[in-house]
N, C-alpha and C positions, 0 to 999 in steps of 0.2 A: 858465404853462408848458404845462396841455393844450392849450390853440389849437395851437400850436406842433406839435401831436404831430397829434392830430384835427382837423381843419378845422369850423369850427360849421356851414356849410354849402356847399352843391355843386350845379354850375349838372348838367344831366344833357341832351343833346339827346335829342328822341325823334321817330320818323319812324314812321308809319304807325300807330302807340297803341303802341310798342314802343320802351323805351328802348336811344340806339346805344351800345352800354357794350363792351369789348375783350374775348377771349376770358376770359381771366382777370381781369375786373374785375367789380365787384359795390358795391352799396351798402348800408353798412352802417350802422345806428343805437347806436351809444354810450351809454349813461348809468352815468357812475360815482359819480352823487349820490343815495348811499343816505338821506338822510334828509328828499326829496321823494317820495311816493311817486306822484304825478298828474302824470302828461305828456302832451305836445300835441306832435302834428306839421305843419307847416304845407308845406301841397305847392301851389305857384304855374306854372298852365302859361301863355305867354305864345306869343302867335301868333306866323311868323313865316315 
């Protein structure tokens, strides 16, 4: 059901070292699993 709600991940374009995100858009990180307490983020930039 949370996929559904949150997306597990999100493509971002970025121009110049700056992500192109909307006025009111932002990225946000999630975690509702209290009983991991060790997270990893994994951030992939791809030429283009």
């Amino acid at each position: 059901m949370l996929p559904g709600l949150v997306s597990p991940s999100v493509s971002v374009p970025v121009a110049d070292g700056a992500p192109l995100l909307g006025t009111w858009q932002s990225v946000v990180l999630v975690d509702l699993n209290r009983d991991n307490p060790h997270r990893s983020v994994r951030l992939s930039f791809l030429r283009g």
